[in-house]
N, C-alpha and C positions, 0 to 999 in steps of 0.2 A: 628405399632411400635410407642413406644415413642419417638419421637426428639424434642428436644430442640427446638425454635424458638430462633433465631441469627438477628443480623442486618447488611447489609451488607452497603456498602460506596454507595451512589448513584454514578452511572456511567457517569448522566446526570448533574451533580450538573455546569460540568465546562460550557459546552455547552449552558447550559441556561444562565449562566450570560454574556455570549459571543453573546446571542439574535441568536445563529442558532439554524438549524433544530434538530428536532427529532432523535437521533440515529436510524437507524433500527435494531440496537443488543444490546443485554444485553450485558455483560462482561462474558464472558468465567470462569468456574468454574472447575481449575484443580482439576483432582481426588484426588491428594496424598495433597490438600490442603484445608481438611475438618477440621470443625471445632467441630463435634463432631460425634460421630462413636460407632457401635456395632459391636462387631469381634467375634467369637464364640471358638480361639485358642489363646494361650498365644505368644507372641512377636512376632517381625517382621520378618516373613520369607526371605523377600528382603533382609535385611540389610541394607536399605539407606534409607537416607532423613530423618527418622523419628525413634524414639524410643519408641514408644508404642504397641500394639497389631496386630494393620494396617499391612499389607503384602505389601512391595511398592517396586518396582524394577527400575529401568533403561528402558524407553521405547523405542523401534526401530520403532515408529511411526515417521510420519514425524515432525517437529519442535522438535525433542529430549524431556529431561525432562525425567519424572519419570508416571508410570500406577502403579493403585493396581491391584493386581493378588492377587493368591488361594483366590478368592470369594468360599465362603461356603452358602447355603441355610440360610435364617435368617439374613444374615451380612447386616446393613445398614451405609451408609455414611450420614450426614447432613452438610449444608453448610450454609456461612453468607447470611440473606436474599437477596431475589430476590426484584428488583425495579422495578415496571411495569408502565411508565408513563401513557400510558391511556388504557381503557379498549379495547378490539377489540381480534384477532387472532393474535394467535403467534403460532411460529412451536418450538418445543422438538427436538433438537438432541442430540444422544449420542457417542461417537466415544469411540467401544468395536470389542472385539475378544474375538475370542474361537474358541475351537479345535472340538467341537460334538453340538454346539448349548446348549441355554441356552433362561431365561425369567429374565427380569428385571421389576419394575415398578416404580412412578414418583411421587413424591405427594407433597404438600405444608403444612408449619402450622401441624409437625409431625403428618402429614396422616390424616387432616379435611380436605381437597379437593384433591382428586383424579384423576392424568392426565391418569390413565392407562399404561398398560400392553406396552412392548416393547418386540417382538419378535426378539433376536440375531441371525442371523443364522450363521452354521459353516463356519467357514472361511478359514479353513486347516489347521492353526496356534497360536499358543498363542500372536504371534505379527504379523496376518496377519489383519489389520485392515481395520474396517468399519464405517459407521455412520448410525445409525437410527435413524428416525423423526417419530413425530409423530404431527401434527394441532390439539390446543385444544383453548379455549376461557378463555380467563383472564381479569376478574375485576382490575381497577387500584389499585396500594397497592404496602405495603410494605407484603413481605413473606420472610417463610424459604424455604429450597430447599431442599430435599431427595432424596435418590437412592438406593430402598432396592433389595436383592436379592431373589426374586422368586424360582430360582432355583441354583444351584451350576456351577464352573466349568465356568468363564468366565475373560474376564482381562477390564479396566475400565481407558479408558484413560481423559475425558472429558465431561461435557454435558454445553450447552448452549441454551439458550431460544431468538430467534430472532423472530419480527414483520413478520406477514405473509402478505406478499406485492403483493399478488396473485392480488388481486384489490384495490391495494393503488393508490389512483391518486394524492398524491403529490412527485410520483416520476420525477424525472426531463425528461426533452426527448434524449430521449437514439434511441436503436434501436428494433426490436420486439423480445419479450420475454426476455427484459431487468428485473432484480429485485430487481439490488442495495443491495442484500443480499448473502456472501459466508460465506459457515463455516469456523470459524478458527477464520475471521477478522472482527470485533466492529469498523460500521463509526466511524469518529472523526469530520471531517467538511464536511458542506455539501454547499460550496460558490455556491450561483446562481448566484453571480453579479450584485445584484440588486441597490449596492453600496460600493466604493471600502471602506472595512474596515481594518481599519490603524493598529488592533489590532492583524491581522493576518498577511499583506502585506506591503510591503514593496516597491519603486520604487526602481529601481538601477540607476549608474549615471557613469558607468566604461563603457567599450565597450572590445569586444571579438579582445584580444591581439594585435596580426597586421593581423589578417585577415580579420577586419571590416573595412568598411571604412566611417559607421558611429556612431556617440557616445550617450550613453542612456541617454536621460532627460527627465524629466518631464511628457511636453506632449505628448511624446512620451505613455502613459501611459493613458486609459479613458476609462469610464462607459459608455456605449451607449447605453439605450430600455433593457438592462439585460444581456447586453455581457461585459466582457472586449475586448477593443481594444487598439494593438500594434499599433503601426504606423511608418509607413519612411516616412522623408520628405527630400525634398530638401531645406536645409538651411542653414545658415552659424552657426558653435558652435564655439566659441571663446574658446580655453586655458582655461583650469583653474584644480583642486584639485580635485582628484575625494576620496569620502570618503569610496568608496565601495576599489578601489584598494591604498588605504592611498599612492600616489602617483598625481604629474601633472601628466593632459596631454594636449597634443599639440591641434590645435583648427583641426576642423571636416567642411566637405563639407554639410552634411547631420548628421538629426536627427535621435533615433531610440529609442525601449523601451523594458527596462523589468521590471517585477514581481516576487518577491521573499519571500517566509515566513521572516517573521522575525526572530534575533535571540535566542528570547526566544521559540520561535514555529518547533527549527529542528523537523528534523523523523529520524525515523533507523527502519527500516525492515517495511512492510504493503503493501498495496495497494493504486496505486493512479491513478485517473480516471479522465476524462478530455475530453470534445466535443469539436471541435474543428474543424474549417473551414478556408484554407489556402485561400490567395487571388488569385480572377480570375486567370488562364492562358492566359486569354487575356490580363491581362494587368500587368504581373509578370510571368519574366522570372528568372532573379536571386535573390535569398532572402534564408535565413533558419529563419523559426520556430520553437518550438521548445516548449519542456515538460521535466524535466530534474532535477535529483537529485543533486548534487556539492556541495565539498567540495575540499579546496585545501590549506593545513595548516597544525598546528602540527609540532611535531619533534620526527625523521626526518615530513619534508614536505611530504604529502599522498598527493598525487591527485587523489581522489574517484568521478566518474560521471556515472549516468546510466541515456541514453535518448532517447527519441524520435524525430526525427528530418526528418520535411517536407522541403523539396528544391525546386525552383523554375525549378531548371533543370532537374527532376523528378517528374513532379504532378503528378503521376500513381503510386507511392513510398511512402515508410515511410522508414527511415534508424532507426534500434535498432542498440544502441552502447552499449557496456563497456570499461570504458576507467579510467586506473589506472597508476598512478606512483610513485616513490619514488624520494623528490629531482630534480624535473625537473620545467623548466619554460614553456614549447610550448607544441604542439600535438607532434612533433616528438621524442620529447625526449621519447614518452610514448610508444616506439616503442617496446623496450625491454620487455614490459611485455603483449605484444600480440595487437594483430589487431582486435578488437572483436566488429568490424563493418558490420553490414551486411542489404544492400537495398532489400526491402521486395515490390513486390508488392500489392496494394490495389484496386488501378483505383475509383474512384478518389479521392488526397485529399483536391481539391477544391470544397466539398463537405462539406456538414456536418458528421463525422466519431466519436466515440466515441474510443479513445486508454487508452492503461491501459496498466501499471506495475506492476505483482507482484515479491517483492522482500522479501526472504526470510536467514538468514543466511548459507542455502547450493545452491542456483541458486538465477536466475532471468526468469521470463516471460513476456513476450509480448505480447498484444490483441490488436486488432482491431474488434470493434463493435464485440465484445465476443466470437471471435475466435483467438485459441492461435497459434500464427504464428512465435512465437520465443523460443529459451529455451535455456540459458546457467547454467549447473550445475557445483559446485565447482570444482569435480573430474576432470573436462574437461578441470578445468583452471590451473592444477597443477601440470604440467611436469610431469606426471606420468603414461607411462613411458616416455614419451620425451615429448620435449616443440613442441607447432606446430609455424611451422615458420610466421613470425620474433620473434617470442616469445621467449627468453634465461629466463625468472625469472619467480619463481611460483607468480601466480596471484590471492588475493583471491576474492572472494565475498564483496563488501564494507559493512564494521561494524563499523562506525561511525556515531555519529548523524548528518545529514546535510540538508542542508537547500531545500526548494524543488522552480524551477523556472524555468520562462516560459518569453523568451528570442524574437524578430523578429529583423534581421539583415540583410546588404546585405554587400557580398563578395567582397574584393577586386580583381583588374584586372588581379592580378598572380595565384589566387585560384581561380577561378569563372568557370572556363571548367572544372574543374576536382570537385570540392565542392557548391552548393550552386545554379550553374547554372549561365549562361552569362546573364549583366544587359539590353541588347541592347531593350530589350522590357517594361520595368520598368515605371510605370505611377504613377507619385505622386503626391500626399500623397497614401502611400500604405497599407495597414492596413489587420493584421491578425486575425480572431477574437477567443474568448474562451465563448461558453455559463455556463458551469459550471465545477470545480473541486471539488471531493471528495478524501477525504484521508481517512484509512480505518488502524488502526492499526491491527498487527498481535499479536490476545492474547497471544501466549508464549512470545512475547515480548512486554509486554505494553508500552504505550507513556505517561510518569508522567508530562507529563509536558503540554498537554493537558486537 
């Protein structure tokens, strides 16, 4: 077939001038958003999204959006080129259905390099979807991207070209048969911490309401051998303006630290990855760490957080939360729109553990060292048919952009039995460490500001 050669936007352009790592994905290429196309019938059979020839419907894939359907024999899509920063293996995937089985194939540069044939098989359904891959070798370059139809009779919801990291050894240390590569979602940063950079992070200088009883500064905050490290100390904080909660506050016994993107750097929807090793059991009884999305703003006032949180009075634990509200200032207030706390065991995580969040606009997921040990979906959140108690208000999935941050604190002496763990074992300076965070956008929702 004849296709056009296209130029598409490099995916990497942000990344490199930011001096990190290498993505391991290309950018996702929705199907209904080709830039030039062969159709072999006149108008769009769907009716949406588009007004030419193209057949594009409403898809019941996951992450919503639009698939082309009635694919006919002969019909091909082309899209803006492909960006391939260096040469090596990359894998082909396509996320397709069909009802009796079908043949696609793949080419670059309208059909002068050839990735081969993709076998679809039936899937029961016109929206009962799949993903086929295929490992081919790609010279670096700028290319176009095609998807002709082979045979008839199948529906087209995406294809994406990711680094094949089967034996990449710059990937960070994870756990066995880690890959750093999911379909759907294009890394975005890849912090190892080799230095804190200012351009992404942020220190904070507020503390966790009145249930801390120490305040974040500064040093609380340090690069060490390629980790970051939190810290508690025992020290005196004098009074003073904190610019994170645009309010005083009163002076502090002890110090403590967190990390936060900046606020040109929010997220909304993706994945975020993170190692992370809580302090001895021997010498840390009460404390929360912590990995955590927050936002608490707007009007009305949202309070949107999803987190991960290790306790001192729990090191066999990891607690996933959701935790939402309208208009409230404390945790209790946020009572009314459900309790959506739940302590998980791991054993142990004064270990080195790898956890992870995906969030997508209909749930959330939870991992530990890449097993999915949590799951809340929207339907679950939204009294329908009744609320699960304490819950009286539908709840949604958080959909705004917010900041993402990584927190070590220890509990005051009202909350410390029941949150956080008793301090009676506490040896300071206390220090939580992180060896790397990855953020991971979700292509139906890209991150423009990445």
């Amino acid at each position: 077939m004849n296709k056009l050669t296209l130029v598409k936007r490099s995916a990497w352009v942000a990344l490199a001038c930011l001096g990190l790592s290498t993505p391991a994905s290309a950018v996702v290429f929705q199907a209904e958003n080709y830039n030039s196309f062969y159709d072999t019938t006149p108008g769009n059979t769907g009716g949406v999204y588009r007004s030419d020839a193209v057949d594009v419907e409403a898809t019941g894939d996951s992450g919503g959006g639009y698939n082309v359907g009635w694919i006919a024999q002969g019909e091909w899509l082309a899209f803006n080129g492909l960006n391939i920063p260096t040469s090596g293996s990359y894998v082909v995937r396509m996320r397709v259905a069909s009802a009796s089985g079908a043949t696609a194939s793949v080419d670059l540069n309208g059909g002068a390099i050839q990735l081969g044939n993709f076998a679809i098989p039936a899937t029961g359904g016109w929206q009962n979807w799949t993903t086929v891959t295929r490992t081919v070798n790609l010279n670096a370059g700028n290319y176009s991207l095609g998807v002709f139809a082979q045979t008839a009779n199948w529906n087209f919801n995406w294809i994406e070209i990711v680094a094949d990291t089967t034996n990449n050894t710059n990937l960070p240390t994870a756990y066995p048969g880690y890959t750093g590569v999911y379909s759907g979602y294009t890394l975005k940063l890849d912090e190892r911490f080799n230095s804190l950079n200012t351009a992404i992070w942020a220190k904070g200088d507020g503390a966790v309401g009145n249930e801390s009883i120490c305040r974040f500064q500064p040093q609380g905050v340090q690069v060490v051998n390629g980790n970051l490290e939190l810290v508690v100390r025992r020290e005196y904080v004098p009074g003073s303006y904190s610019y994170d909660h645009k309010s005083e506050k009163g002076p502090y016994n002890f110090s403590c630290g967190e990390l936060r993107t900046q606020p040109n750097k929010r997220i909304k929807y993706g994945r975020i990855e993170a190692r992370i090793k809580a302090p001895a059991r021997s010498v840390a009884t009460g404390y929360i760490s912590s990995l955590f999305t927050y936002k608490h703003e707007g009007s009305p006032r949202e309070w949107e957080e999803i987190d991960v949180e290790l306790e001192g009075g729990r090191p066999d634990k990891f607690q996933a939360n959701l935790i939402y509200g309208v208009n409230v200032v404390d945790w209790n207030g946020t009572r009314q729109w459900g309790a959506w706390e739940h302590k998980i065991d791991i054993a142990p995580a004064d270990q080195w553990r790898v956890y992870a969040i995906e969030w997508t606009p209909t749930g959330i997921k939870w991992f530990v060292d890449g097993v999915l040990l949590k799951t809340l979906n929207q339907d679950w959140l939204d009294c329908n048919p009744s609320c699960v108690p304490p819950q009286v208000s539908y709840t949604p999935v958080p959909n705004d952009l917010t900041e993402l941050m990584m927190n070590f604190w220890i509990p005051n002496d009202g909350i410390q039995d029941v949150f956080g763990g008793n301090k009676y074992g506490n040896v300071y300076p206390m220090v939580t460490q992180y060896d790397w965070v990855r953020i991971y956008q979700l292509n139906t929702h890209p991150l423009t500001n990445w």
